[in-house]
N, C-alpha and C positions, 0 to 999 in steps of 0.2 A: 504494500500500500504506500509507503514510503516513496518508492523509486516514480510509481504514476502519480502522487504529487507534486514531485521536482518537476517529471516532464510537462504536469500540467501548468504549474507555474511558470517553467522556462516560454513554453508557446507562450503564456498571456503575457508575460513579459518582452516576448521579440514582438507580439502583434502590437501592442501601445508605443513601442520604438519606432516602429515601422508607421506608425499611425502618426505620431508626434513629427519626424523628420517627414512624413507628406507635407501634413498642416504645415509647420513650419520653411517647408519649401516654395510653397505654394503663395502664404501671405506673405515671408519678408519677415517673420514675427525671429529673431535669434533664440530667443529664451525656449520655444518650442525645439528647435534643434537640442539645448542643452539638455532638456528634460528626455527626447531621444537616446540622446546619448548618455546620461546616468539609467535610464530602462535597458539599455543594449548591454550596460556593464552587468547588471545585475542580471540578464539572461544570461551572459558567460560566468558571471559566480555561481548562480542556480545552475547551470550545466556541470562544471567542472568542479565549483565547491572545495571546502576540505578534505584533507584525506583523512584520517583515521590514524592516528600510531597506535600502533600494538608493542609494546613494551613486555618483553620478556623475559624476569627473573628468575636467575638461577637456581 
C-alpha cells in the first residue's frame, strides 16, 4: 500500500508541475513557473526518496 501511494503522489505531483509551468507559460505570470518547479522537485523526492540504512550489529 505504501509503494501505490508514493506512485500516486509522484503522478499528482508531476500533473500540478506540468499544470503550473503551462499556466505560467502561457500568462507571463514567473511565480507560476517557481511553484512548477518546487512540484517537479518534490515529484523527484517522492520518486526516489530516502533510502533506508540497515545497520548491522555484530
Amino acid at each position: 500500500m505504501k509503494t501505490f501511494l508514493r506512485i500516486i503522489l509522484a503522478v499528482a505531483f508531476l500533473f500540478i508541475a506540468l499544470s503550473f509551468y503551462s499556466y505560467g507559460n502561457t500568462t507571463g505570470a514567473f511565480i507560476f513557473v517557481v511553484l512548477g518547479f518546487c512540484f517537479e522537485g518534490l515529484f523527484w523526492f517522492q520518486l526516489f526518496g530516502k533510502k533506508k540504512r540497515v545497520v548491522h550489529h555484530p
